[in-house]
N, C-alpha and C positions, 0 to 999 in steps of 0.2 A: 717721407722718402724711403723707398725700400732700398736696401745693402745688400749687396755678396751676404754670407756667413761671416763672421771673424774667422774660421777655421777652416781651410779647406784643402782639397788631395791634387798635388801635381800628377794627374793620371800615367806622363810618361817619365817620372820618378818614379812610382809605387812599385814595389821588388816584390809583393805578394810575401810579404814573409809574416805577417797578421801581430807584429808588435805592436801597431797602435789597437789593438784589440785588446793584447792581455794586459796594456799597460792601462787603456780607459775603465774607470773606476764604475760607468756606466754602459759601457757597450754602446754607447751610440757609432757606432757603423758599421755601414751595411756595403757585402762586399759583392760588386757585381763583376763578371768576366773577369775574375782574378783583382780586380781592383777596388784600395779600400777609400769606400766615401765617408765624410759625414752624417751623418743624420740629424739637421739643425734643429728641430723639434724636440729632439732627445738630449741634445748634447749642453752641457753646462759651462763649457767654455773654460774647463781648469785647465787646459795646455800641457795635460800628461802627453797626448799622441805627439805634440809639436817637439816638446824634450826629447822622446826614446825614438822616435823616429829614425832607423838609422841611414836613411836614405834621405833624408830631408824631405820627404813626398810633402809631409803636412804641413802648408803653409799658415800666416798670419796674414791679414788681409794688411795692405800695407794703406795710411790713412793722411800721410803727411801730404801726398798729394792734393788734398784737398784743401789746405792750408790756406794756401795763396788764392784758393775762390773767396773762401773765408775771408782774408784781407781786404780782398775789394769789395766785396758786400758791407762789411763793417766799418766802421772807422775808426773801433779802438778794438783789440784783440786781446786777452790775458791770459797768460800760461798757470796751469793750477799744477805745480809739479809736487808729485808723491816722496813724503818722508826719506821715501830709501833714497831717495837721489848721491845723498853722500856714501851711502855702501855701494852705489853701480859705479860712480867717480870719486872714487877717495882720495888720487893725489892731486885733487883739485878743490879748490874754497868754495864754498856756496856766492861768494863774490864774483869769480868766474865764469861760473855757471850762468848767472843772472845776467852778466855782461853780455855772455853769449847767447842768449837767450834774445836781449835786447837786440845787437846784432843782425837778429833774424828778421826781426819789423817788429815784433809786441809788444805792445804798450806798458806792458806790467809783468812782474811774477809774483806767485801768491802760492803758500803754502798748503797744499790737500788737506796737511795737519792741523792747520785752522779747523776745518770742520769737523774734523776727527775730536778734537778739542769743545767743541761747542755742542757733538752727540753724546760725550762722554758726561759734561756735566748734565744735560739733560735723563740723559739713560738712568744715573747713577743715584739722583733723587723722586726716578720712579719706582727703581726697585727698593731703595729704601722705606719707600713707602710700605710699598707689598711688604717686607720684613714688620712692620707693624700691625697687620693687620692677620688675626688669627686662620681667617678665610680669605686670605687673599692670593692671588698668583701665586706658584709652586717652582713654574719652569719661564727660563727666558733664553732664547737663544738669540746669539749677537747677529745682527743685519748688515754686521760692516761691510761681509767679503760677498761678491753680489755670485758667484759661484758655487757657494754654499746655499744664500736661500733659494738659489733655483733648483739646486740637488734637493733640499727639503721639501721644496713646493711640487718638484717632480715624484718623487722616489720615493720621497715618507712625509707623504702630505697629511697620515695621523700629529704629526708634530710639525704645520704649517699656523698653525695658530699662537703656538708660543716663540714665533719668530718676533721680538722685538719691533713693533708700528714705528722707527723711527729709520730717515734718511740714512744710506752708506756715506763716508766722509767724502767723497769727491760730491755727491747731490748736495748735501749738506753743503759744501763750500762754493760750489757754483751758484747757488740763492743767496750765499751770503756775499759773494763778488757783484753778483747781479744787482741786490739788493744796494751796495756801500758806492757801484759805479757805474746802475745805470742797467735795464733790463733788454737793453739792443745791442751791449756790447757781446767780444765773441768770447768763449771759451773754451781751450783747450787743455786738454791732459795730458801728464809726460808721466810715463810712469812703467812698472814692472807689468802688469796688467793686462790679459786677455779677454776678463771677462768686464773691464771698464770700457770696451768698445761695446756690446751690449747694451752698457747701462746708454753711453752715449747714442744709441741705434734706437733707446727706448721712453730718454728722457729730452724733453725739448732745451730742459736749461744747461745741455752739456753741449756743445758744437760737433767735435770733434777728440777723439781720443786714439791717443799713440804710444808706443812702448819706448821703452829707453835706446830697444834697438833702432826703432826708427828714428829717434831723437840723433843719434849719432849718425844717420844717412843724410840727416837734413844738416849737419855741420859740415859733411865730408862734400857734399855736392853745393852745398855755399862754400866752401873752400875757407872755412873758419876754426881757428886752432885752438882749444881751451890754453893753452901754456902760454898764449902770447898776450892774453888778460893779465894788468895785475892781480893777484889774492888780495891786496889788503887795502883794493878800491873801493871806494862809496857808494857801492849797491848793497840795496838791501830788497829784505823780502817786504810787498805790500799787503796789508796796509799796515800788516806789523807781523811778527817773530810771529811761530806757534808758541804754546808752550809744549808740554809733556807728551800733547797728541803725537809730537815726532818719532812714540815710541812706538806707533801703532803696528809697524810693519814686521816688528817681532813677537813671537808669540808670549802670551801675557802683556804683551803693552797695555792691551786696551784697557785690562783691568787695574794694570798701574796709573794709567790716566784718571779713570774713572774714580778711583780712590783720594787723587786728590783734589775732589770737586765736593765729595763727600764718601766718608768711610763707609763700607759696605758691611755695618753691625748685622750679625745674626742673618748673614747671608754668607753660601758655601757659593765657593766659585771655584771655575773646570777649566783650562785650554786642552783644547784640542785641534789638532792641525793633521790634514791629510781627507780626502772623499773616506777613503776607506776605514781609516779611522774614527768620523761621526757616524759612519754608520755602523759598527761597530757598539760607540760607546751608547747611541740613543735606539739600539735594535732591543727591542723587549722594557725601555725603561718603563717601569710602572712609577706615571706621577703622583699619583694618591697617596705612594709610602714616604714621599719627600714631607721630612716634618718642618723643614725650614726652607725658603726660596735658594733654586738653587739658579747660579748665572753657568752659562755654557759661552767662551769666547772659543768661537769655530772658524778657524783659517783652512783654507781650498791648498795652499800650497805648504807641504810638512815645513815646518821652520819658519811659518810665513812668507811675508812679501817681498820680503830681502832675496827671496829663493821664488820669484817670478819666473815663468816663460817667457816673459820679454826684457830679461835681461840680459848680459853678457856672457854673465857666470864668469869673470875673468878670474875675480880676487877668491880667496878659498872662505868658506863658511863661515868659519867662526870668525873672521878679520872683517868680513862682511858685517858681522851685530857687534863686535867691538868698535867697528867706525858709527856706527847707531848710536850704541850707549854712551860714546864720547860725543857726539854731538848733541842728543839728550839732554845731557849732564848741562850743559850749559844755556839751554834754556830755563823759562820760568816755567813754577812748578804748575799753576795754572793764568789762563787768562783773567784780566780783569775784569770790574762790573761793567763796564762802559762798551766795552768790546763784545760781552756775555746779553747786552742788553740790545744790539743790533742782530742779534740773532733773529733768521726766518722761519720762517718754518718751515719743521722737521721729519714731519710725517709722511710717512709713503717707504715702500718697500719694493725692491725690483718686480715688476708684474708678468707673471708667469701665466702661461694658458697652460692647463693641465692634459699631459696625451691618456687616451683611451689605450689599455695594456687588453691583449687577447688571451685567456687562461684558458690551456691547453687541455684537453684530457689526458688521461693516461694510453686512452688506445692510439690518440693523435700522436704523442713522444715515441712511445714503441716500434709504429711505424716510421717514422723519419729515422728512429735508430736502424730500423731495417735493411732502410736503403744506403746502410752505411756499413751493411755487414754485420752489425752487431744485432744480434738475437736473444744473448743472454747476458747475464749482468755481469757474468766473466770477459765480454766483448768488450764494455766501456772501460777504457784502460786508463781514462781520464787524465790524459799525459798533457792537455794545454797546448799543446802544438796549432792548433786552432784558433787559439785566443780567449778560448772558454773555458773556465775553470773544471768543468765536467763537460762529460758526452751528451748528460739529458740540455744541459745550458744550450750545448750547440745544435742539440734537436731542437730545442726551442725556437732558437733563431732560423733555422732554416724552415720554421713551420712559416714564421714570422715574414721570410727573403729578404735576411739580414745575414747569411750564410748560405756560401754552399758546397755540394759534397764533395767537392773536390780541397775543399780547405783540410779534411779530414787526411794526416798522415797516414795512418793505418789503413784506412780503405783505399787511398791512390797505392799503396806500398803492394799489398791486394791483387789491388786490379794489374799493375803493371805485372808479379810473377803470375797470374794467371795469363796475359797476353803472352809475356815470353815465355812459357810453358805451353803454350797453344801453338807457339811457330815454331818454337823444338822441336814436338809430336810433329808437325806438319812438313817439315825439311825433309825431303827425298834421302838425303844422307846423311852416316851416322855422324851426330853432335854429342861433343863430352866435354863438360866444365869440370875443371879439375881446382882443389884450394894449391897452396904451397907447400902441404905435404904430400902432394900427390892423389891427395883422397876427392873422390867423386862429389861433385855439391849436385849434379843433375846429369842425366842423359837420356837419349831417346831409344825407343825401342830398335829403332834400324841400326843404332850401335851397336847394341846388347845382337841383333842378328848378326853382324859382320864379323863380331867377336866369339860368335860358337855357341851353341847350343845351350853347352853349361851356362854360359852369359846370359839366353835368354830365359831359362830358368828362372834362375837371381832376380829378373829382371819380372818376371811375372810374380815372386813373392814380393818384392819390394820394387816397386816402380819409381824410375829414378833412381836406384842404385848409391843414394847418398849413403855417404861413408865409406864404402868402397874401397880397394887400393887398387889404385890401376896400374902398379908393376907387376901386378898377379895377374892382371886381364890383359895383357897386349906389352908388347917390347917397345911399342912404340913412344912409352913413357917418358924414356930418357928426352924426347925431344922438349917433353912438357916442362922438363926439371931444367934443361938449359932455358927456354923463356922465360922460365921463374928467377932463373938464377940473378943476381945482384949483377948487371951491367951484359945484363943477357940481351942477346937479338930481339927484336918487336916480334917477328913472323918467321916463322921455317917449315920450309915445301919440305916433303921427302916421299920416296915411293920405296915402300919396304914391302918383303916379300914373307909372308906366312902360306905355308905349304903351297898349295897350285895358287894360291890366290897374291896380285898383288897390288896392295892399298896407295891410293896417295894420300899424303896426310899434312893438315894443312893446320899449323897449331900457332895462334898468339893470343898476347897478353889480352887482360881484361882491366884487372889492376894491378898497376906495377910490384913485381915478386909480390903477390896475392894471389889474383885467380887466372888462370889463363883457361881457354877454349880449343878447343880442336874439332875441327870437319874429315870424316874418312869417307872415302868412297873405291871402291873394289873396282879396277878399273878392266878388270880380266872379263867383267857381268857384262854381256854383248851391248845393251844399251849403252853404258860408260865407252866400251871400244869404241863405237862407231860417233858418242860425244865427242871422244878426242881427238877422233881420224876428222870430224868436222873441223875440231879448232884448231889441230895442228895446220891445216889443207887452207885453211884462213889465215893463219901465222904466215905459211906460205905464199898466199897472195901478197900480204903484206909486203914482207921483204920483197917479193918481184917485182911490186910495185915503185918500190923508193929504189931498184935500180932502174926499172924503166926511167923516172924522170931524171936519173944522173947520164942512162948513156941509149935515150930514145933511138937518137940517130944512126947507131948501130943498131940495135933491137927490132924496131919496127915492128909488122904485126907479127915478127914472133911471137912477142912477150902478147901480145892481143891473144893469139890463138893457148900459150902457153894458160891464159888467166882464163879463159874458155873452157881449157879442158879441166884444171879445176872448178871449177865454180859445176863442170857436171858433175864430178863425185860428192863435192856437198850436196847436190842436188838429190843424186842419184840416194844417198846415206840419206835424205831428210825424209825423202816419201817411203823410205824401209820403215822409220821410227814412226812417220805418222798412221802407215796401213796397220800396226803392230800396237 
């Protein structure tokens, strides 16, 4: 059966602000009409975009709905809930939990950490092998976290072969539920995990898999309370306790697990947690200098699982692996043989179809920088603003239509002062932006004419006039300093007089005590005269008109003939301007 994505974009959420860009460790998406998608093909499913999102655009596909078809197709159901359970609810007993769980209709609960426990002893006595063998395997990387081997099998598929051939702990534990009760019952997963819907999207013996947040929408809409459970009732986990596996979801568990299945002699072992940091630690490894096996235990989310995307995040970090380590603690240190000895098996790896990448030329990048403004290496300011760590990245993508050029601050920044620089020049009348201290940031040349000759001088060696002071250039300044001023007016008309000439002048803000604007126009220039005799002679209509409808029945067609003989001198003033 095909699914939605697990990850996807509320289109009329997305604010275009390309955080799920700089925060995906991959780049899979692709932003079309200002909005960013997925790329499911691309994407790994770590649920960085769904975290930093700050719009909440990126969803998680919500999966508990399916639950209850679930039910009725089945007729027993079992919850495989994930280690972290007690760091997502810590002032609650795993007694609780289990109650409420039951509550819901499943027949069972059963530990993820089972299987986490059953890979560990398996994993632990194959690398020990390898340790004995002078020609034997070098590199192993752990298969737990299903996020990571698809980064690997995507990204740096040179080290897809030293991905460990053995089950992640939820496959693992689903064969061995299957196996202990029956291979038509259902299964479900509860857990911190985005990229275990995936696995469940691509393995048959998983039903259904959901996050802890969803876990809490399916209590809240059963209207089921964890507090109103005893703690210290007689539920337990089936078909028994994990042991050690419950350390999995911190980083280092696994190898704490594994060690005590069998010590890892003359084997060097790594965690590492983060996309960006396995690729990092395994970019350039040369295996051949390794003179002893080395183990690499690689978690998708920095800090592990404890620090999922489908968790709450309620409780703070470190209280989060201290409620781990305390629950830990009180398990057994590993399973027994009887338990060890129902094991399924364990083989198989998330299965990844590999995408085909397109490598760009140089003259292909160059020009995509082109049309971004940037020509030379001084252009690419590689400010991130885009999502892309450099300018050539974001040329890539846009080679790609994974970007586009409007994502680029610097060229929309660009293009916008070239527009408003285009409608300045093009304004009939003189425009002048001025900062708060008065000095020029732009103006037009029909300024610089209205302003005298000297002005246009100025204005023909430096065009635009920036820096300027325009108390030296026009008196009309003082209006610019009161809009500036701290609790100054928005807008002020004024019509001041320089020698035969006199200006009206039309100054506000831009940004408040920042920049303010002014409009002049020389209203003495016969054009402007006969503009204003129009609108004044319109102002006049006006007013006659809102008396006519207060006192008609005195007025009569005076006001008719009166709005008559105006409307011919705009008439008569319009075909002057237009023959002219």
């Amino acid at each position: 059966m095909n699914f939605q994505y697990p990850i996807y974009t509320e289109p009329t959420e997305c604010q275009d602000c390309y955080k799920c860009i700089r925060c995906c460790p991959v780049k899979s998406i692709r932003v079309e009409n200002g909005h960013a998608k997925v790329i499911s093909e691309l994407c790994i499913s770590c649920g960085e975009c769904v975290i930093h999102c700050p719009s909440h655009a990126k969803r998680v596909r919500e999966d508990y709905g399916r639950i209850s078809q679930l039910m009725q197709i089945k007729d027993k159901v079992y919850v495989s809930i994930a280690p972290s359970f007690i760091s997502e609810f810590p002032e609650y007993s795993p007694a609780q939990i289990i109650q409420a769980i039951h509550k819901l209709g499943f027949a069972g609960v059963s530990e993820t950490a089972l299987g986490a426990d059953l890979i560990s002893a398996e994993l632990a006595e194959e690398i020990s092998k390898a340790a004995q063998d002078p020609n034997g395997q070098k590199l192993f990387l752990s298969s737990a976290c299903p996020a990571v081997v698809e980064f690997i099998k995507l990204y740096m598929s040179e080290y897809a072969p030293y991905i460990t051939d053995i089950a992640s702990p939820l496959l693992a534990h689903a064969r061995y539920l299957r196996k202990t009760y029956g291979s038509d019952i259902g299964i479900v997963f509860i857990g911190p995990c985005i990229a275990k819907k995936r696995e469940s999207d691509l393995w048959n013996e998983i039903d259904v898999a959901i996050t802890f947040r969803e876990f809490r929408k399916m209590l809240k809409e059963a209207g089921i309370e964890l507090n109103r459970f005893s703690k210290s009732a007689d539920a337990a986990f089936i078909p028994r306790r994990a042991a050690k596996g419950a350390l999995f979801p911190v980083d280092g568990g696994m190898i704490t697990t594994m060690e005590q299945y069998n010590p890892l002699e003359n084997v060097r072992t790594m965690v590492v947690s983060g996309i960006t940091e396995i690729r990092d630690a395994l970019h350039g490894l040369d295996i051949k200098s390794l003179s002893a096996p080395l183990f690499m235990e690689l978690l998708s989310c920095p800090g592990g699982c404890v620090n999922g995307p489908g968790t709450a995040g309620t409780a703070a970090g470190a209280i989060r692996r201290v409620e781990l380590f305390s629950y830990a603690d009180s398990a057994e240190s590993r399973l027994d043989d009887a338990t060890r000895a129902e094991s399924p098996e364990l083989a198989g790896t998330l299965p990844v179809t590999p995408v085909q990448t397109t490598a760009h030329t140089e003259e292909e990048i160059r020009s995509a920088l082109r049309s971004v403004g940037k020509y030379m290496a001084a252009d690419e300011l590689n400010c991130a603003s885009c999502g892309y760590d450099t300018c050539r990245q974001f040329a890539a993508a846009m080679l790609d239509n994974r970007a586009e050029k409007t994502m680029c601050v610097s060229y929309m920044r660009k293009l916008a002062q070239k527009k408003a620089n285009g409608l300045i020049q093009a304004i009939p009348s003189g425009v002048v932006i001025v900062d708060k201290n008065l000095n020029l940031v732009e103006c037009n040349l029909n300024f610089a004419r209205l302003m005298g000759k000297d002005v246009v001088e100025m204005f023909e060696a430096k065009p635009g006039l920036e820096g300027a002071d325009l108390t030296k250039i026009t008196s009309a300044s003082r209006f610019f300093a009161d809009v500036l001023a701290m609790n100054g007016p928005d807008v002020i008309e004024r019509e001041i007089r320089d020698g035969k000439k006199i200006f009206h002048i039309t100054v506000f803000e831009i940004e408040k005590e920042e920049i303010a604007a002014g409009v002049v126009e020389d209203i003495t220039a016969p054009q402007i005269q006969r503009r204003r005799t129009v609108s004044q002679a319109r102002k006049v209509i006006d007013k006659n008109l809102a008396v006519v409808q207060k006192i008609a029945f005195l007025l009569g067609e005076n006001a008719a003939e009166t709005e008559s003989m105006l409307n011919s001198i705009i008439d008569s003033y319009s075909d002057d301007e237009e023959d002219q």
